[in-house]
PAFIDO-376597 format. One record per atom (N, C-alpha, C): residue in one letter; atom name; x negated, y, z negated. Coordinates in nm, 2 decimals, always signed. Each point is the difference from the previous one (the first is absolute). Layout:
<atoms>
a, CA, X, Y, Z
...
</atoms>
This chain:
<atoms>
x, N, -9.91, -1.67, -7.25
x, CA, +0.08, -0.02, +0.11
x, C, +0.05, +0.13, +0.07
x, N, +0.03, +0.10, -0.10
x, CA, +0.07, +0.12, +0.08
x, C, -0.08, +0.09, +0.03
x, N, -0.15, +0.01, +0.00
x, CA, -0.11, +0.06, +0.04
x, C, -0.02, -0.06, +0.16
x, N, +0.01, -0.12, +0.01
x, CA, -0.01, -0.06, +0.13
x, C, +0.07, +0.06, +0.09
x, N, +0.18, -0.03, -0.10
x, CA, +0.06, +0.08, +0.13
x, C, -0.03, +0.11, +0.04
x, N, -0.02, +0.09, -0.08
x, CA, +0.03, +0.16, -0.01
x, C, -0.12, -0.02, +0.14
x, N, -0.12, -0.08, -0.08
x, CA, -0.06, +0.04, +0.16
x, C, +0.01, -0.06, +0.13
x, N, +0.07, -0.10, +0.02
x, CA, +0.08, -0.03, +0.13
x, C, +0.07, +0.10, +0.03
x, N, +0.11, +0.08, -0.11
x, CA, +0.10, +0.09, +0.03
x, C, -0.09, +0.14, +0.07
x, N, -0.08, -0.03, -0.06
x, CA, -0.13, +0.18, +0.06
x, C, -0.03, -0.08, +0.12
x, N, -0.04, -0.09, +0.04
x, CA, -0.05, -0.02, +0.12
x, C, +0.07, -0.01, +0.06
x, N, +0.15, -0.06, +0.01
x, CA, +0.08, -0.02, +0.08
x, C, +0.08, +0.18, +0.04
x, N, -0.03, +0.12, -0.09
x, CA, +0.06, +0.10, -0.02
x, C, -0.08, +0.05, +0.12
x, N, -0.15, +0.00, -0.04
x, CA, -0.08, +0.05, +0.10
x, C, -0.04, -0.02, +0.13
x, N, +0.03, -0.13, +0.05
x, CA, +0.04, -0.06, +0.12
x, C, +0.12, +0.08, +0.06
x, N, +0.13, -0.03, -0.06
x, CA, +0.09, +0.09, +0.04
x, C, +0.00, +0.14, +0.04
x, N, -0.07, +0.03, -0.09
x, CA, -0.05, +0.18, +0.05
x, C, -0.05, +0.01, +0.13
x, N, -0.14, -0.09, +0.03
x, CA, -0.09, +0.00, +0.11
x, C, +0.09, -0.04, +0.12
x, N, +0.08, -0.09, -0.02
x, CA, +0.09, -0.05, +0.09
x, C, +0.15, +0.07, +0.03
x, N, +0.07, +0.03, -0.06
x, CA, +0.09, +0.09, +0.03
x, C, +0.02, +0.16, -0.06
x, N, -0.11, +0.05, -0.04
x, CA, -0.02, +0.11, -0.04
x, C, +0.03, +0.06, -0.16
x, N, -0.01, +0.11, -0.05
x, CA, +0.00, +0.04, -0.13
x, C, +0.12, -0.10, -0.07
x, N, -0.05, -0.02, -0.12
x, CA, +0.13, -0.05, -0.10
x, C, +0.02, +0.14, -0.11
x, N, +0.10, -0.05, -0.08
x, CA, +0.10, +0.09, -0.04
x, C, -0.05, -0.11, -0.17
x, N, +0.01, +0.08, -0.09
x, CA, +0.02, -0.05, -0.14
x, C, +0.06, -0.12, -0.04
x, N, +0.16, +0.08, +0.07
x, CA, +0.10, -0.09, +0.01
x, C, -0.02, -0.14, +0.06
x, N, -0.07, -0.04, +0.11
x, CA, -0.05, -0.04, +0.09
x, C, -0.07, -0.15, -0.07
x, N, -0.09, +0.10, -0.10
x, CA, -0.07, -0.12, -0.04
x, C, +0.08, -0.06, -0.12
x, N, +0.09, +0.07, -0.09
x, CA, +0.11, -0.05, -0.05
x, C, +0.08, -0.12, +0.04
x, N, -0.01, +0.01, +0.10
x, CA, +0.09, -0.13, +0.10
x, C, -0.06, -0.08, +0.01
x, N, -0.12, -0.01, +0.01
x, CA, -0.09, -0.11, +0.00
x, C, -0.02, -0.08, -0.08
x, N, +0.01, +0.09, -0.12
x, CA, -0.05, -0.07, -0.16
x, C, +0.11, -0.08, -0.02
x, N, +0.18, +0.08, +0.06
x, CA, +0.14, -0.06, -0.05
x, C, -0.04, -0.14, +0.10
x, N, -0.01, +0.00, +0.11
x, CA, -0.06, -0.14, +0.08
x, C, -0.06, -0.07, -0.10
x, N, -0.11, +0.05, -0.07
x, CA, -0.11, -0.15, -0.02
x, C, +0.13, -0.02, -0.18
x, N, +0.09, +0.08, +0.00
x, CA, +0.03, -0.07, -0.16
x, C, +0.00, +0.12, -0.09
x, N, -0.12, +0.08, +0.02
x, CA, -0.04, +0.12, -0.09
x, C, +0.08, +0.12, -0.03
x, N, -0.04, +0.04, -0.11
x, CA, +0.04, +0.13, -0.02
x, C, -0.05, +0.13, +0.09
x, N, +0.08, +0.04, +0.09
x, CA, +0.00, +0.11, +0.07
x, C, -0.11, +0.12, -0.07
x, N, +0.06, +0.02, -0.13
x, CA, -0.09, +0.09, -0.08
x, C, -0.17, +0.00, +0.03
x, N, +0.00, -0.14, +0.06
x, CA, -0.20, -0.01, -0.03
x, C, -0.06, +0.05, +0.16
x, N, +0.07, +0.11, +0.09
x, CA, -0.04, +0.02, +0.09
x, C, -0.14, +0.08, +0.01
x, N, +0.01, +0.07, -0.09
x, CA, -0.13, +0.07, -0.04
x, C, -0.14, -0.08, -0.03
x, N, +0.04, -0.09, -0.05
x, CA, -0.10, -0.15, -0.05
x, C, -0.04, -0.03, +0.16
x, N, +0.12, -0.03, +0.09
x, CA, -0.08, -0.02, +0.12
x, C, -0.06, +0.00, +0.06
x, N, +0.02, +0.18, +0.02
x, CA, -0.03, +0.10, +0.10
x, C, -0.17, +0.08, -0.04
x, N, +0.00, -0.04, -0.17
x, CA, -0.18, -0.01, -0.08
x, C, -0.04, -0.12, +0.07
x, N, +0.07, -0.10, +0.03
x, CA, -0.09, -0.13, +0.06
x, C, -0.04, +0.01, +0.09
x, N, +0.11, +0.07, +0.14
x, CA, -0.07, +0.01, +0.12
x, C, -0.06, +0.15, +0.01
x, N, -0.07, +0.09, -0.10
x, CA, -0.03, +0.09, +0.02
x, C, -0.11, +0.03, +0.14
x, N, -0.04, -0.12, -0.03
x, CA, -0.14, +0.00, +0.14
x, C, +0.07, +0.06, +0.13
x, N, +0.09, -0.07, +0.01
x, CA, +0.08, +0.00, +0.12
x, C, +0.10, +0.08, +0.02
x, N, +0.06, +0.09, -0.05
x, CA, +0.10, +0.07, -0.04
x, C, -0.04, +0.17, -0.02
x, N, +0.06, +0.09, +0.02
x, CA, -0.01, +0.16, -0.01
x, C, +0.09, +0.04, +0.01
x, N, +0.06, +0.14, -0.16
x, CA, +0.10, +0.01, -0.05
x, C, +0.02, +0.13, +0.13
x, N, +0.10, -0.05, +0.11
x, CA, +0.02, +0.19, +0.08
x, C, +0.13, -0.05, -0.02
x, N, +0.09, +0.21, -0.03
x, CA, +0.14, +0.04, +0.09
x, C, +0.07, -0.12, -0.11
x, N, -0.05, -0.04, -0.11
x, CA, +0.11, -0.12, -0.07
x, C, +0.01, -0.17, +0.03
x, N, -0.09, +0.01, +0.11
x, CA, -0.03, -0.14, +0.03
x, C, -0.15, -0.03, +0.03
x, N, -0.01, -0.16, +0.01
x, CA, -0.12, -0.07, +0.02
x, C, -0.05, -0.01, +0.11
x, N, -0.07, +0.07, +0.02
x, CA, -0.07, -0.06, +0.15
x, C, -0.13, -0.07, -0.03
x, N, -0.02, -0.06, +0.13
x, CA, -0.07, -0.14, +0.01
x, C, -0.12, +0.08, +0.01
x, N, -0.08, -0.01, -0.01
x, CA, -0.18, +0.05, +0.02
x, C, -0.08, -0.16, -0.02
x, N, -0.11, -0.01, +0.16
x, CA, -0.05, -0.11, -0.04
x, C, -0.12, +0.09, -0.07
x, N, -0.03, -0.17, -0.02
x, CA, -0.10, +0.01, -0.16
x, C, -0.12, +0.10, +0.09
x, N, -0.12, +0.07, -0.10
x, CA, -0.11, +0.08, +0.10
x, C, -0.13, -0.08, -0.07
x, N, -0.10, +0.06, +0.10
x, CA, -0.11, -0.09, -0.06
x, C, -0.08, +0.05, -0.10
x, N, -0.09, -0.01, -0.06
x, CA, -0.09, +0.07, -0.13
x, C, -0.07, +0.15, +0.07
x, N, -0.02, -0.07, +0.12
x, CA, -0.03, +0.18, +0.03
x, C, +0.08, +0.09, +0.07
x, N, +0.13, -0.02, +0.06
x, CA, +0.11, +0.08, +0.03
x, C, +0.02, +0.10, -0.17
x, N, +0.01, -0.10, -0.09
x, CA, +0.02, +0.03, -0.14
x, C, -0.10, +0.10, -0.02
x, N, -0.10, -0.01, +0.00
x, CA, -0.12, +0.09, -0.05
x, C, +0.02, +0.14, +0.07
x, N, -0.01, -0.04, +0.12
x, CA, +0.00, +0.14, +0.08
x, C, +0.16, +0.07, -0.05
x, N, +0.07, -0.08, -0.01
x, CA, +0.15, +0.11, -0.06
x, C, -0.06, +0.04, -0.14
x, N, -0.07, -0.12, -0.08
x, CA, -0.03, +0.09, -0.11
x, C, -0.10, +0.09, +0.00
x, N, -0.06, +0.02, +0.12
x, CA, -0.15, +0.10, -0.01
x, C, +0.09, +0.13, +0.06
x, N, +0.08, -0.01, +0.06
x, CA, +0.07, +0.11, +0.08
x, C, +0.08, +0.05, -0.12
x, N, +0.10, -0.08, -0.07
x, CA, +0.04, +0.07, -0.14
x, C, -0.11, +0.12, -0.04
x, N, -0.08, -0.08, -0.06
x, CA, -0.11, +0.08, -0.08
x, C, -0.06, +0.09, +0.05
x, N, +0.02, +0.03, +0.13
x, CA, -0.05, +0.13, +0.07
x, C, +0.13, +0.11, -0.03
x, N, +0.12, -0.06, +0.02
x, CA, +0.07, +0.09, +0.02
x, C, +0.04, +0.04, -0.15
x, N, -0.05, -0.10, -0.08
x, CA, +0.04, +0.07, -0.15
x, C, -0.10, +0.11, -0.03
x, N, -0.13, -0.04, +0.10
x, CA, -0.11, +0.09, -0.03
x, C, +0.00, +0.18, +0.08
x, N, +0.10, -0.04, +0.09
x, CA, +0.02, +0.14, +0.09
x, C, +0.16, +0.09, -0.10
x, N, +0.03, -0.10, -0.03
x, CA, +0.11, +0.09, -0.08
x, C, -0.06, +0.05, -0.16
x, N, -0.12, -0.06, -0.03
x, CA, -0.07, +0.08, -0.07
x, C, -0.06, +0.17, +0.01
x, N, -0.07, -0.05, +0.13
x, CA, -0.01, +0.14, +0.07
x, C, +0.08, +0.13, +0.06
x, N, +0.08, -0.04, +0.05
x, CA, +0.12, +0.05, +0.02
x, C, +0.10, +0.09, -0.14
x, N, -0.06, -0.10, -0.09
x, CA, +0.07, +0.07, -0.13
x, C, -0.09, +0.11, -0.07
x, N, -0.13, -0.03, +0.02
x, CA, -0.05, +0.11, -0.03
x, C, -0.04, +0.09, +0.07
x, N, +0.02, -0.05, +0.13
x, CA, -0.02, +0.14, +0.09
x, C, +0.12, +0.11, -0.02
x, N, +0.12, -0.05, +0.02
x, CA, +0.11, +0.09, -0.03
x, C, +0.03, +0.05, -0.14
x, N, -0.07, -0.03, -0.12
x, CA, -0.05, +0.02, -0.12
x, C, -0.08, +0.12, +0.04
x, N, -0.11, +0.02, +0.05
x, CA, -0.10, +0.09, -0.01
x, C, +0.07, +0.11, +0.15
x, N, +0.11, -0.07, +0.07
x, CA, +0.02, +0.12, +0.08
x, C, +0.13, +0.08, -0.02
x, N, +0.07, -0.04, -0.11
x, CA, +0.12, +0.00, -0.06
x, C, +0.14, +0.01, +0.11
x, N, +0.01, -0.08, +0.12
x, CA, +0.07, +0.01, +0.10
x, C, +0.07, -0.15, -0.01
x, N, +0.11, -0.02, +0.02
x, CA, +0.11, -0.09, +0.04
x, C, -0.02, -0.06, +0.13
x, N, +0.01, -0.16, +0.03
x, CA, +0.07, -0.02, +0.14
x, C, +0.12, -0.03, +0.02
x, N, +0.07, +0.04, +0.10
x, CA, +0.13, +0.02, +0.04
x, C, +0.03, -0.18, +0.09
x, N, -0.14, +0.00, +0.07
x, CA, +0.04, -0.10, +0.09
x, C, +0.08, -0.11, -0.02
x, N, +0.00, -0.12, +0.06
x, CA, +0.10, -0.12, -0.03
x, C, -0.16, -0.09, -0.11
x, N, -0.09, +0.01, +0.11
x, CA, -0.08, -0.08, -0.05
x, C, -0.11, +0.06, -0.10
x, N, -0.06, -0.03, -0.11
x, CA, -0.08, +0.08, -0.04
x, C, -0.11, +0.04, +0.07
x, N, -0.03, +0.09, +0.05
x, CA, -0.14, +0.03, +0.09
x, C, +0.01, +0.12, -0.05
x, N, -0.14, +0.07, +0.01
x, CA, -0.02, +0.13, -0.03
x, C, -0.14, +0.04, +0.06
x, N, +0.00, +0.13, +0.05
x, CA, -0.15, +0.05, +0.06
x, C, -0.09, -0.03, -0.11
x, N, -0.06, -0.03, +0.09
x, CA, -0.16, -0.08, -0.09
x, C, -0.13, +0.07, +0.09
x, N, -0.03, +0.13, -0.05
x, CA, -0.08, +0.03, +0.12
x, C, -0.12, +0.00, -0.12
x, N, -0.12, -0.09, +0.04
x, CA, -0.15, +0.00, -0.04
x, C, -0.03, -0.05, +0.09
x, N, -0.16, +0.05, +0.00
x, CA, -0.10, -0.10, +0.02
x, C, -0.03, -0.16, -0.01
x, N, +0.02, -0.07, +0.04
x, CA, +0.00, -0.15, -0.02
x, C, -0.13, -0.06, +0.05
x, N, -0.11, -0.12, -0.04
x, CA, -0.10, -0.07, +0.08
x, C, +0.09, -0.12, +0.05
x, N, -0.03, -0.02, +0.10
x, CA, +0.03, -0.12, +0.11
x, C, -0.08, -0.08, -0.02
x, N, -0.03, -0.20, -0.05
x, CA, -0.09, -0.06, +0.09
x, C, +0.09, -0.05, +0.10
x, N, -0.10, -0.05, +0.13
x, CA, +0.09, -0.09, +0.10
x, C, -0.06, -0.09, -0.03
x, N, +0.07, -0.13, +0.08
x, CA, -0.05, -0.14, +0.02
x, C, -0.12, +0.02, +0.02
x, N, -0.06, +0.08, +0.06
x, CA, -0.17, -0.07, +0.10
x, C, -0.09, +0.13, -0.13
x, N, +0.01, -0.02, -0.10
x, CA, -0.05, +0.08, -0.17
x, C, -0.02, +0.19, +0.04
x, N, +0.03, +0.01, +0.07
x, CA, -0.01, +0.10, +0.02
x, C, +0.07, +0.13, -0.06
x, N, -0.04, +0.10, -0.11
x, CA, +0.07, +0.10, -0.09
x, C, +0.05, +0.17, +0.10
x, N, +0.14, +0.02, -0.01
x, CA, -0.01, +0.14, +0.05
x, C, +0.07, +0.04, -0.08
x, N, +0.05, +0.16, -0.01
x, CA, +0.08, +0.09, -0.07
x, C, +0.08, +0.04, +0.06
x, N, +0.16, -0.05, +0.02
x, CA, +0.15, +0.03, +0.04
x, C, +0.05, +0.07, -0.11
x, N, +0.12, +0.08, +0.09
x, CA, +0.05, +0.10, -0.07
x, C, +0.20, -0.12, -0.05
x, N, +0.00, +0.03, -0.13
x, CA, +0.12, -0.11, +0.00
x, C, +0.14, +0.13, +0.04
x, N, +0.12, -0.03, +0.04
x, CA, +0.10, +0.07, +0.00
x, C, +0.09, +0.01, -0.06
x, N, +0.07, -0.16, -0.01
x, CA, +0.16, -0.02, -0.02
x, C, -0.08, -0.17, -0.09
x, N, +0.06, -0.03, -0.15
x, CA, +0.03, -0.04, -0.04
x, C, +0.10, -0.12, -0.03
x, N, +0.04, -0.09, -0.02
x, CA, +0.11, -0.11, -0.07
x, C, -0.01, -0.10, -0.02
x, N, +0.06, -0.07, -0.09
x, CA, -0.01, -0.10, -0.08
x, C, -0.05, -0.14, +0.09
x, N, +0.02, +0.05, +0.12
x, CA, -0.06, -0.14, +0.10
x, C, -0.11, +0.06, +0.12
x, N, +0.00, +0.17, -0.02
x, CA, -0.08, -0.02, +0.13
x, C, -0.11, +0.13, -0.01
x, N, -0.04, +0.07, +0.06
x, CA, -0.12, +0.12, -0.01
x, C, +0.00, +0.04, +0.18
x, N, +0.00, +0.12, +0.02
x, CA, -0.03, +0.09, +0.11
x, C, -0.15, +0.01, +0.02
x, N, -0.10, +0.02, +0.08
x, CA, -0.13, +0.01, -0.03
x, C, -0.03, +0.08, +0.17
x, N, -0.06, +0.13, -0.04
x, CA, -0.04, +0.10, +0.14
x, C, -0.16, +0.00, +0.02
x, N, -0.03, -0.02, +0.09
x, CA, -0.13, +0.01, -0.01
x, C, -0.04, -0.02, +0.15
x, N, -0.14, -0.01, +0.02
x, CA, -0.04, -0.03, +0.17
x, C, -0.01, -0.15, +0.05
x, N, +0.05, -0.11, -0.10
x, CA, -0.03, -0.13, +0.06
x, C, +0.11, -0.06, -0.01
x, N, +0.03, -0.07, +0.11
x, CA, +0.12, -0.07, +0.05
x, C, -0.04, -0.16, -0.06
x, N, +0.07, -0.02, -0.14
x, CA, +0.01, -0.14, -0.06
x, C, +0.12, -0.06, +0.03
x, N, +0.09, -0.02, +0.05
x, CA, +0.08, -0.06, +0.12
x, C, -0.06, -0.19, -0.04
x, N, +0.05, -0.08, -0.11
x, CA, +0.03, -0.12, +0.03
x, C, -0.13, -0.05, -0.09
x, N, -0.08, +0.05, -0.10
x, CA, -0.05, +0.03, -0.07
x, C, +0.06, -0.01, -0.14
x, N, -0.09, -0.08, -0.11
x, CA, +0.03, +0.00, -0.15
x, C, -0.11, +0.04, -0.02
x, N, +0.02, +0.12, -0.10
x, CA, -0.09, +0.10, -0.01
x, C, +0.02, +0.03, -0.19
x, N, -0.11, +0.01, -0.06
x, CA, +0.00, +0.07, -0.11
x, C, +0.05, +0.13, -0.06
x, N, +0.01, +0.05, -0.05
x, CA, +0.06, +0.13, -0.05
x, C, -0.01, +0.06, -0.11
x, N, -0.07, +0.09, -0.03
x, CA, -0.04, +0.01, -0.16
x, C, +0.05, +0.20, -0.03
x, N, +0.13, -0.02, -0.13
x, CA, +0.06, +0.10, +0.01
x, C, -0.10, +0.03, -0.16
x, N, -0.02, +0.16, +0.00
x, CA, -0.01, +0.00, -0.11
x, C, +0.11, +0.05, -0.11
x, N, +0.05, -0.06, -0.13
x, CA, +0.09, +0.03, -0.11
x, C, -0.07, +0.11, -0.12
x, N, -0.07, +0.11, +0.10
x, CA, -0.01, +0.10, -0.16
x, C, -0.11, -0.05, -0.04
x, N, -0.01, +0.02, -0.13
x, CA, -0.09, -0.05, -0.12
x, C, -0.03, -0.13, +0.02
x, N, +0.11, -0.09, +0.04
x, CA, -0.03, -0.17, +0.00
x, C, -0.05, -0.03, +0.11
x, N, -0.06, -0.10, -0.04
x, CA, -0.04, -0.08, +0.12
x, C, +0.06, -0.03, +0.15
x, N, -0.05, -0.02, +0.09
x, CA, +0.09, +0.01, +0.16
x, C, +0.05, -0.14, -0.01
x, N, +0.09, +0.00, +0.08
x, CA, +0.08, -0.13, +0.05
x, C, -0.07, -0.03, +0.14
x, N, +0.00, -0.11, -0.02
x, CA, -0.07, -0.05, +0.17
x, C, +0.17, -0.09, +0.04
x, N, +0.01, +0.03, +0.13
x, CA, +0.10, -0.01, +0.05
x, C, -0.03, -0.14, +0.15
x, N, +0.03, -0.08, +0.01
x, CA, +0.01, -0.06, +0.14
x, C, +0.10, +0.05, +0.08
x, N, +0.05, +0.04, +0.12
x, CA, +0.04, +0.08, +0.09
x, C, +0.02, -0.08, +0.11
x, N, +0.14, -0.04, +0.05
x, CA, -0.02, -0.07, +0.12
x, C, +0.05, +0.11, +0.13
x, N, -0.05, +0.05, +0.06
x, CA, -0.01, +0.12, +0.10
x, C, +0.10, -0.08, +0.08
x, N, +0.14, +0.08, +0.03
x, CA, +0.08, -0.07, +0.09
x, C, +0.06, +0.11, +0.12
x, N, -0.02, +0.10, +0.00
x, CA, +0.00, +0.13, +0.10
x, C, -0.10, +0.05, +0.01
x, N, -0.04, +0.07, +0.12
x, CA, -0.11, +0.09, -0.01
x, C, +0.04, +0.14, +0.13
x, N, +0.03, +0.13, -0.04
x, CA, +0.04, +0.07, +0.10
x, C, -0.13, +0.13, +0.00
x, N, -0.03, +0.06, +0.12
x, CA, -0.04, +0.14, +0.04
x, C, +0.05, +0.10, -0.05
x, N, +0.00, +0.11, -0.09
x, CA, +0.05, +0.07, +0.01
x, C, -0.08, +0.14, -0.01
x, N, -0.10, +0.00, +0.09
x, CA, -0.11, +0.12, +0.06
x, C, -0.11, -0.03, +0.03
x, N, -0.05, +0.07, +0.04
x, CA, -0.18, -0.03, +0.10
x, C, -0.06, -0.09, -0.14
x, N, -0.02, -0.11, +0.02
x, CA, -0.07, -0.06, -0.07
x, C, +0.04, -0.03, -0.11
x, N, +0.13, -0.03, -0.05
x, CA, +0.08, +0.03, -0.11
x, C, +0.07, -0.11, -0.01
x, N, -0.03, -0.12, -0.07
x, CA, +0.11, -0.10, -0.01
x, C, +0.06, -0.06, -0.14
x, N, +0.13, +0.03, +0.03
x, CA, +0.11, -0.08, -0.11
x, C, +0.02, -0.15, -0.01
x, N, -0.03, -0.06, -0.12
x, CA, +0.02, -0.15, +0.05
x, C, +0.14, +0.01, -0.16
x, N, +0.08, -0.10, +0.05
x, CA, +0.06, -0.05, -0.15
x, C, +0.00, -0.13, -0.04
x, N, -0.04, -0.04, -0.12
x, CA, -0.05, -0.15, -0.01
x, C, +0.15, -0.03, -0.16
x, N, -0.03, -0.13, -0.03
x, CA, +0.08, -0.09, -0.08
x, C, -0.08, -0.04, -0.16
x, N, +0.00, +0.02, -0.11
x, CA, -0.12, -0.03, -0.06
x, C, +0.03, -0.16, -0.07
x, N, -0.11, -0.05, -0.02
x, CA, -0.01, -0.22, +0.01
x, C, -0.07, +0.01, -0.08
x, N, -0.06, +0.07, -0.08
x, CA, -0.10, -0.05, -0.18
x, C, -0.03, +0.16, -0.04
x, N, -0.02, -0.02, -0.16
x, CA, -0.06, +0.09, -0.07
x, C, -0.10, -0.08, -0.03
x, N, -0.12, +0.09, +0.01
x, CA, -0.11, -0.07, -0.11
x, C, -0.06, +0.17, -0.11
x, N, -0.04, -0.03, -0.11
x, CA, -0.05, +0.09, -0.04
x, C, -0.15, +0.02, +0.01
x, N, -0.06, -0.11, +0.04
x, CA, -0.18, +0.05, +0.08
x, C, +0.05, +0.01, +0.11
x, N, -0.11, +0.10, +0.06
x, CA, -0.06, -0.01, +0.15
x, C, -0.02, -0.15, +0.07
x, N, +0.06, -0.06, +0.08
x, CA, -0.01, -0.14, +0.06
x, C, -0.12, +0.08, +0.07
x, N, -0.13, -0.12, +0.06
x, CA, -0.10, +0.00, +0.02
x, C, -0.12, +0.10, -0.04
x, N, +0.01, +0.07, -0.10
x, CA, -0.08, +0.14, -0.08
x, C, -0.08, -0.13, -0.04
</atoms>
C-alpha cells in the first residue's frame, strides 16, 4: 500500500514541479505530511520521480522525459568529452604547461585528418582544444557539416572524433577557421 502512494506522491510531486516550478525537499515533505506519511521518506519520492525530476541550486526541477536517442547522443557526447579530456591530459603531461582558463581548453596544435559527409579525406591543422569542442585551420569552409576527426594520442591509437562544425571564419587568402561541437567518439575509423 505505501509503495503506491509513495508513487502517487512522486507523480503528484512531479506534476507540481512542471506546473508551478522547482520544488524544495521540504516541499515534497508536505506532501507525504498530506497523504499521512512520514515526511522523512522524501528522498523515497524524489528516486520515484527520478525520470522526471533534476537535482539544480537545491531544488527539483521538472525535465520532460527524453527519448532513447536524445539519451544516446548525450551519452555519445559524454564519451567524447571524456575522450578529449583524455587528450588534453596528456597533452599538458608531455608539454608540462598549466591552463589558467575558466574552461579547460588548451592549444592543440597538430596535424589532424578530416573526413566530410560526401567521404572525402583532408589534412587540417587543429588549434584550440576542450572538453566540448576543437578549432580546425585549414582551406575548406565546413560551415554546417558533421565531419570526422582523427587526433593522434602518441604511441596509442587515434581517436576518431564526430565534429559538428558550427562557425566557420576567414582568416587569410585562403585560410579558413571553422569551430565545431564534438557528438561521438569512436575508436575505428567510421567508413575505413
Amino acid at each position: 500500500m505505501v509503495a503506491t502512494t509513495l508513487q502517487e506522491i512522486a507523480e503528484q510531486v512531479a506534476e507540481r514541479a512542471r506546473r508551478d516550478g522547482p520544488v524544495s525537499p521540504d516541499e515534497v515533505g508536505e506532501e507525504l505530511t498530506r497523504a499521512g506519511l512520514d515526511p522523512s521518506l522524501w528522498r523515497d519520492v524524489v528516486a520515484l520521480a527520478r525520470a522526471s525530476l533534476t537535482l539544480r541550486d537545491g531544488r527539483y526541477h521538472y525535465e520532460a522525459p527524453v527519448s532513447a536517442r536524445v539519451r544516446q547522443g548525450r551519452s555519445q557526447q559524454e564519451a567524447a568529452e571524456r575522450a578529449v579530456r583524455e587528450l588534453i591530459r596528456r597533452h599538458r603531461d608531455a608539454q608540462g604547461g598549466a591552463e589558467r582558463r575558466r574552461q579547460d581548453r588548451i592549444d592543440f596544435v597538430q596535424p589532424v585528418r578530416v573526413r566530410t559527409e560526401d567521404g572525402r579525406e583532408h589534412t587540417l591543422l587543429s588549434r584550440d582544444l576542450s572538453p566540448s569542442g576543437i578549432r580546425l585551420i585549414g582551406t575548406r569552409r565546413l560551415l554546417g557539416q558533421k565531419v570526422w576527426v582523427r587526433i593522434a594520442r602518441g604511441d596509442a591509437e587515434p581517436c576518431n572524433f564526430l565534429v559538428r562544425v558550427l562557425w566557420a571564419c576567414a582568416v587569410g587568402d585562403d585560410l579558413i577557421e571553422n569551430g565545431g561541437t564534438f557528438v561521438e567518439v569512436s575508436d575505428e575509423a567510421p567508413g575505413a
